[in-house]
N, C-alpha and C positions, 0 to 999 in steps of 0.2 A: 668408372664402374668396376666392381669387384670381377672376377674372375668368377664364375662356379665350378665349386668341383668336378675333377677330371679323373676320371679310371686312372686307380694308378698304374696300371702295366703302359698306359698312353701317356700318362705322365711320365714314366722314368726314362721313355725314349727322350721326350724332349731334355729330360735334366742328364741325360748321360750326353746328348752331342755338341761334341765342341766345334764353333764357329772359327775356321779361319781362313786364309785366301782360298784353301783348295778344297775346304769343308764345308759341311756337306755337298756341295759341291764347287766349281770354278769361277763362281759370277763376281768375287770379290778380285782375284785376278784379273778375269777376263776386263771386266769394268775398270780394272786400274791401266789398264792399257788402250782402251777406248779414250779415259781423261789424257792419259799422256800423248796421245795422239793429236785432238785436238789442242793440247795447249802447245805442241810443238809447232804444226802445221797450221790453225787458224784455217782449216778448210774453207773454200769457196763452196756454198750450199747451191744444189739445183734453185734455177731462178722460180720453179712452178712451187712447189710445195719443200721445199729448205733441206733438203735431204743432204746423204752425205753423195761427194764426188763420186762417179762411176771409177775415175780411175784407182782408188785407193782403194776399193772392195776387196780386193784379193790379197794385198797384202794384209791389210788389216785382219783378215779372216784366220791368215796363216800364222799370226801373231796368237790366236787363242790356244787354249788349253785343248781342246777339241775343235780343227779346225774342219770345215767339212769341203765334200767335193762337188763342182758343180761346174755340168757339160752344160753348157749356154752360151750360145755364139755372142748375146748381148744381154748380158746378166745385169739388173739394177739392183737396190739395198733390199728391195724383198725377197731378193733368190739367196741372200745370205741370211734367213732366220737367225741367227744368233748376235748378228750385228743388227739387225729391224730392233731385235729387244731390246740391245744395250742402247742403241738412239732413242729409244721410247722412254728408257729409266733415267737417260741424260736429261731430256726433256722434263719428264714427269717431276724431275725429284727438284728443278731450279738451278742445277748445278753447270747445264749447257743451253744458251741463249743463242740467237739468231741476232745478229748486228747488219741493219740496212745501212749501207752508204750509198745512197743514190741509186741505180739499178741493179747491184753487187748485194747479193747476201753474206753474212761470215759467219761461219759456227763456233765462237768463242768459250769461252769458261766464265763463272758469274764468281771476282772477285770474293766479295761478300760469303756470297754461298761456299767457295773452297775454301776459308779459312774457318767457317764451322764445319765442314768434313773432314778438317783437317785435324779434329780436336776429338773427333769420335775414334773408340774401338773398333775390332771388326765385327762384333758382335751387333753394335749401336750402328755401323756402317749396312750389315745385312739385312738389319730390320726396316732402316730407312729403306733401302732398295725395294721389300716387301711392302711398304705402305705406298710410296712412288708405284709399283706395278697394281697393288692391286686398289686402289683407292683413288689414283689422282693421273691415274694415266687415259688416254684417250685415244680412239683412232684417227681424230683428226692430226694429232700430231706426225702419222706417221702419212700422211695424207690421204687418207683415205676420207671420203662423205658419210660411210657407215657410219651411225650412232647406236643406242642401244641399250639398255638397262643405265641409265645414266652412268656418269663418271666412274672412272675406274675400270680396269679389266676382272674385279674379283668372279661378277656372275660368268663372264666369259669361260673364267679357269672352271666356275664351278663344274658347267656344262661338259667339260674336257674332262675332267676327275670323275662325272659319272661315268663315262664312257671306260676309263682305263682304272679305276682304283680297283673293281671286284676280281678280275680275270685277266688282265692287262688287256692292248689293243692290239691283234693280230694285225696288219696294213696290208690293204687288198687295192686293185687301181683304182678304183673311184674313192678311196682313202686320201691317196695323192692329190686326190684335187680339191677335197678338203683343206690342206696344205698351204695353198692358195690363200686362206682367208688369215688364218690361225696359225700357221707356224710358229710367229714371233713367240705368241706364248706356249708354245709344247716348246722351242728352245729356251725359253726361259724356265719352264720348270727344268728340263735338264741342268740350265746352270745354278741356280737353285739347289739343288740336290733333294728333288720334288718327286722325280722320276728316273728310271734308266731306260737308254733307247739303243738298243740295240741297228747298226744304221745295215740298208738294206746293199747292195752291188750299185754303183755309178753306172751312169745307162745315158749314151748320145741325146744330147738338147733335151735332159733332165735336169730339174734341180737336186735338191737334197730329197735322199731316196731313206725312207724308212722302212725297216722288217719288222720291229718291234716293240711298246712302250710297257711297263710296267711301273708302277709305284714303288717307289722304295719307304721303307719300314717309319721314318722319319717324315717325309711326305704325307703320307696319311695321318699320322698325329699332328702334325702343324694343321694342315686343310681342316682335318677335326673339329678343332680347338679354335679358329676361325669363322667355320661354321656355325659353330653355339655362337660366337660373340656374334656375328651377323643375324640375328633375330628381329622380329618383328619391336618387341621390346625394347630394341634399342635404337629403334628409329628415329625415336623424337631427338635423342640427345646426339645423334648425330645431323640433324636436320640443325640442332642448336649452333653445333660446332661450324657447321660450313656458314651459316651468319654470320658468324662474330667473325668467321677469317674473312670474309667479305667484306664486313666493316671495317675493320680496321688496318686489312692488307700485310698483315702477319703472317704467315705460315710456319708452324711446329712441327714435326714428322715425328708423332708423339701418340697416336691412334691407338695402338697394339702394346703401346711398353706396360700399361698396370696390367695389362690382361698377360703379357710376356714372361713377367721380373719374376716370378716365383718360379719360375723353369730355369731364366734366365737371368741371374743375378746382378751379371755384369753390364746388364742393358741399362743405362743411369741417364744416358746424355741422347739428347736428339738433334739432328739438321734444323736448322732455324734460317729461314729467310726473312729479314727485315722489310717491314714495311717502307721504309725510305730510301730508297732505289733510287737513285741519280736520274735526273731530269735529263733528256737528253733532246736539247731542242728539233725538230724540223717540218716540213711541211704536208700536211695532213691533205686529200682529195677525197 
């Protein structure tokens, strides 16, 4: 489906920024060292819901571009937001799998899948990641039972953009506890380069303390131009789309590129998960 015209002064943001590890902001870094983590170490995942190990949290954290600080005598993957995200986009996008051997979960890397990540730009790599978070991500994956607007976190973000895109979000205490549900995605628009957050003073048996969010210039024109495409209008044809990947067990991360490429020129190539996935025999209860 074509694009429709876009204000130009919203359009030239988008055709003026350049996408690389640390542009617009850090989530192409950040993310590349999440992969290399996993493919080094082959984590052992919590046995309840596959999460990563409690003991790699803090190193892992301090490996980002922005790591953050966090007073909690027994801190688990949700008190590091920024690592909750990157395990969601691991997930969402095909590229990190869950491997049962017997009572043992493993959080490995999906052959197949990093050898077409391995063929994208970073341009083609960021947008993947945007259609991963906002299209095919879910809370069950981070284990949670909450569901919600169907698939994906797009409406989630929406709801968060109304709050912070007019006047930014001043953070008051019962803010904090919001925090709770949503963080993953306010860290992920900062890694994004969606928002800036100003973070607030570390405070005894708190997590991540925020002072302040505001939209960055770039932010708003993406969410924008998003938003038009998510219309009523285009319902059908995405009702069409999640079929046929049903049928036939393909997946393209191709969603957003004709509505992208005229901003984005360099955007050519998408993630492609094969339908034929290695049989992996065992016993089913």
């Amino acid at each position: 489906m074509k694009a429709k015209p876009f204000p130009d002064a919203i359009a030239q943001v988008l055709r003026d920024q350049q996408i690389t590890e640390t542009e617009p902001g850090s989530i192409l870094h950040d993310f590349g060292v999440f992969l290399d983590f996993v493919a080094a170490n082959h984590p052992v995942a919590s046995p309840k819901n596959h999460l990563l190990p409690q003991a790699c949290l803090a190193m892992l954290n301090e490996r980002l571009a922005k790591p953050i600080e966090v007073r909690l005598k027994k801190a688990v993957q949700k008190s590091y937001p920024h690592l909750n995200g990157l395990y969601l986009l691991a997930r969402a996008s095909g590229l990190m799998r869950v491997l049962k051997r017997g009572k043992e979960a493993t959080l490995v890397l999906d052959n197949a899948a990093m050898d077409s990540w391995a063929g994208l730009n970073d341009t083609e790599r960021y947008f993947t990641l945007i259609e991963a978070w906002f299209r095919r991500a879910s809370m069950q994956m981070l284990g949670e039972s909450r569901g919600g607007w169907g698939s994906g976190m797009l409406n989630y973000c929406f709801n968060l953009w109304h709050r912070i895109s007019e006047k930014g979000w001043k953070f008051g205490k019962s803010d904090h506890t919001y925090l709770m549900y949503w963080a993953h995605n306010i860290a992920l628009m900062e890694m994004f380069g969606l928002v800036r957050i100003k973070r607030g003073k570390p405070q005894k048996e708190k997590g991540w303390m925020i002072d302040r969010i505001d939209a960055t210039e770039f932010g708003g024109a993406l969410m924008s131009l998003v938003a038009g495409h998510h219309s009523v209008a285009n319902l059908a044809d995405e009702w069409e789309r999640e079929d046929e990947e049903k049928e036939t067990g393909a997946v393209t991360f191709d969603w957003y590129r004709e509505l992208l490429q005229p901003y984005f020129p360099e955007l050519q190539n998408s993630l492609t998960l094969p339908s034929n996935r290695e049989f992996r025999p065992n016993t089913l209860t």
